[in-house]
C-alpha positions in Angstrom: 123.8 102.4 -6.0 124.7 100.9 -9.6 123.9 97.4 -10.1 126.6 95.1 -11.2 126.7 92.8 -13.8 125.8 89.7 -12.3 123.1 90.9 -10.5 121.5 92.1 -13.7 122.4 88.9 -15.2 120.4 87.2 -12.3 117.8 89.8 -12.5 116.9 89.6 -16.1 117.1 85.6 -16.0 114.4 84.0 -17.3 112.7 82.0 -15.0 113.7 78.1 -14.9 110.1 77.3 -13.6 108.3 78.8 -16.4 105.5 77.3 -18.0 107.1 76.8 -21.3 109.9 74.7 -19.5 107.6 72.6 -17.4 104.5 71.9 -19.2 103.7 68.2 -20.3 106.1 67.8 -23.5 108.7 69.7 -22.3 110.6 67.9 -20.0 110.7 63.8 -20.5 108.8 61.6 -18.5 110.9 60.5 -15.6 110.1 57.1 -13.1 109.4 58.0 -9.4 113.5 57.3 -9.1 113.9 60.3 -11.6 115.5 57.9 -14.2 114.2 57.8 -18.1 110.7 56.4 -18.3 110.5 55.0 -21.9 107.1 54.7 -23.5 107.6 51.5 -25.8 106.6 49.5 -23.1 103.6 51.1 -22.4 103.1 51.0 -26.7 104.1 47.4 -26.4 100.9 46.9 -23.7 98.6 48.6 -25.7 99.0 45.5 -28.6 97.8 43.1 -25.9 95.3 45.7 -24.2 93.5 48.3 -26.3 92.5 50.4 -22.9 95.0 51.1 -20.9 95.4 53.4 -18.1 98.2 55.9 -16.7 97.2 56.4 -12.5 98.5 58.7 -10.1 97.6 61.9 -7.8 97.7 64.9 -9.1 101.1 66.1 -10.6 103.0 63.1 -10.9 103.6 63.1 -14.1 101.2 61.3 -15.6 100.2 64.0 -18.5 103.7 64.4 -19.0 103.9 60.7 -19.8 100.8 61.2 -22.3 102.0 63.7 -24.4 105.1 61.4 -24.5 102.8 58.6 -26.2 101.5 61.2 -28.4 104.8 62.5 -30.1 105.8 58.7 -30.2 102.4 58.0 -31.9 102.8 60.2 -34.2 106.6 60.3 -35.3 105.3 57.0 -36.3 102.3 58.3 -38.6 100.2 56.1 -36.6 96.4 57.9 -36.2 95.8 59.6 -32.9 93.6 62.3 -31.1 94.4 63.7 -27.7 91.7 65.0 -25.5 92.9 66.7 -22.3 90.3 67.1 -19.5 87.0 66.7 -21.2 83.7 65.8 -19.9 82.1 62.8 -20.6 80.3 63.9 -23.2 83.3 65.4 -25.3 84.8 62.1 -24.8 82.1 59.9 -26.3 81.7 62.4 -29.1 85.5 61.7 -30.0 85.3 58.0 -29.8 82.5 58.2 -32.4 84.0 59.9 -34.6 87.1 58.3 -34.7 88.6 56.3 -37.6 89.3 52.2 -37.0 93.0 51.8 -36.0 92.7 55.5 -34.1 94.6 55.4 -30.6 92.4 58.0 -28.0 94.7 59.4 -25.7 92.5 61.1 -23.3 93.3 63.2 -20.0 91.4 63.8 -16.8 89.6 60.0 -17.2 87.7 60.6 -13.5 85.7 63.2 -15.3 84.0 61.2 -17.8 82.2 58.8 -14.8 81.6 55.5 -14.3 78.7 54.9 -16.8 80.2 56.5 -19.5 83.5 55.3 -19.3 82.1 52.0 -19.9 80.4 53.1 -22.3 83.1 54.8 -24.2 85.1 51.8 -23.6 82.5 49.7 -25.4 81.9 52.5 -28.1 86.1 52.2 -28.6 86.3 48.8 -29.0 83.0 48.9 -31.9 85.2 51.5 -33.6 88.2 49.9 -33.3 90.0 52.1 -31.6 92.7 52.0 -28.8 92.2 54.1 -25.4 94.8 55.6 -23.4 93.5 57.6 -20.3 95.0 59.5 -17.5 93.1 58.8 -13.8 93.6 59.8 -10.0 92.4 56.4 -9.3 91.7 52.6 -11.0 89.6 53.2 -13.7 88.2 49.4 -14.6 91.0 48.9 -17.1 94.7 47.4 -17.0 96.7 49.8 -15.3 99.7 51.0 -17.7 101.7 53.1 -15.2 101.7 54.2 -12.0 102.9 57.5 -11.0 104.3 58.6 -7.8 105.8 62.0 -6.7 109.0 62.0 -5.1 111.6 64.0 -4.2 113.9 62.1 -6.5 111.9 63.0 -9.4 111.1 66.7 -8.2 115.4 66.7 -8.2 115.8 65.0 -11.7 113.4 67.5 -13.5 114.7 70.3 -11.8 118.2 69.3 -13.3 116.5 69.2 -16.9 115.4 72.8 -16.9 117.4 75.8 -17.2 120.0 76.7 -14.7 118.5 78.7 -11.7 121.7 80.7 -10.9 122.3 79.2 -7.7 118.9 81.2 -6.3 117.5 77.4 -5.4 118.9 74.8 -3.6 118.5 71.5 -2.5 116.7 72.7 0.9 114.1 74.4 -1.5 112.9 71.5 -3.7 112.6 69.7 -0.3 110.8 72.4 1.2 108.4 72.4 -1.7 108.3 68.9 -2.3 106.8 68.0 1.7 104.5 71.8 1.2 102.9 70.4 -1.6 103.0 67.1 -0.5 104.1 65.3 -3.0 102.3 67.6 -6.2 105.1 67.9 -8.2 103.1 70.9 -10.5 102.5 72.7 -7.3 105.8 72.1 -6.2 107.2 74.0 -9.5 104.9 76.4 -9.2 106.1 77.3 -5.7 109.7 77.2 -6.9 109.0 79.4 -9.8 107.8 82.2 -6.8 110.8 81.9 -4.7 112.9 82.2 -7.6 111.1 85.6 -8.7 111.7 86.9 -5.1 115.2 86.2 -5.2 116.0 87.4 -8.7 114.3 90.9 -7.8 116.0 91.2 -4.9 119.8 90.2 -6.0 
């Protein structure tokens, strides 16, 4: 039977849970409510702070909200370097070489440990430097932001990506949402699946 021309359209769609449309950077970071979740604040911390902390479980956002920091950073020429997931090791090794006035932006904090994140915190401070970190839990320094997945959020970020055709609805993101419990990365990821099944099949 000959296709039509809407389901080739649907077919040939591009899917809306891509990488390229969902990785940290792409969409902005949203509060657990799914409203706009501005980073001067956070900026406006780090003057009375130098090592802050972003904390949440797993794909809430909290990357997202880092690579926010790091454009703002850096549309204002001020010097940064972003790290994402390193070992303890790699992180020490960037504090070290960073300049004086260098904000550290690094991702995956848990990873570095206990007795090297004080010492990278120490070794920051000697430099000069300012820390930003992303953790799963409290990590021994004033707590910036806390992030928190939510079907609210799941919904706003879904309506910042590319339309889905009408192949996902509102039963889907909440299906995915209490699946994933919560992991909103996991949750995309599930949503870009269904959304291949239904565009081969339409």
């Amino acid at each position: 039977m000959m296709a039509t021309a809407s389901s080739l359209s649907v077919r040939h769609r591009s899917n809306p849970f891509a990488t390229r449309h969902t990785r940290p950077g792409a969409v902005p970071p949203l509060d657990p409510l799914g409203g706009p979740l501005a980073v001067g604040p956070v900026l406006a911390m780090l003057d009375r702070h130098p090592a802050l902390a972003i904390v949440g479980p797993h794909g809430t956002g909290k990357s997202t909200l880092l690579a926010a920091i790091a454009s703002e950073l850096d549309s204002a020429g001020s010097p940064l370097v972003l790290r994402r997931r390193r070992d303890s090791i790699a992180a020490l090794r960037a504090i070290l070489r960073a300049r004086r006035g260098t904000t550290l932006l690094l991702d995956g904090w848990e990873r570095v440990g206990p007795l090297a994140g004080r010492l990278a915190r120490l070794a920051a401070r000697l430099r000069g430097c300012r820390l930003v970190v992303t953790s799963h839990r409290p990590a021994g320094m004033p707590t910036a932001v806390a992030t928190a997945g939510t079907l609210p959020l799941l919904t706003a970020i879904v309506a910042r990506l590319p339309a889905n055709a009408g192949l996902i609805t509102p039963a889907d993101l909440a299906d995915a949402f209490a699946r994933h419990r919560g992991n909103l990365r996991d949750a995309l990821a599930d949503l870009y699946d269904r959304f291949e099944h239904r565009a081969r099949r339409a």
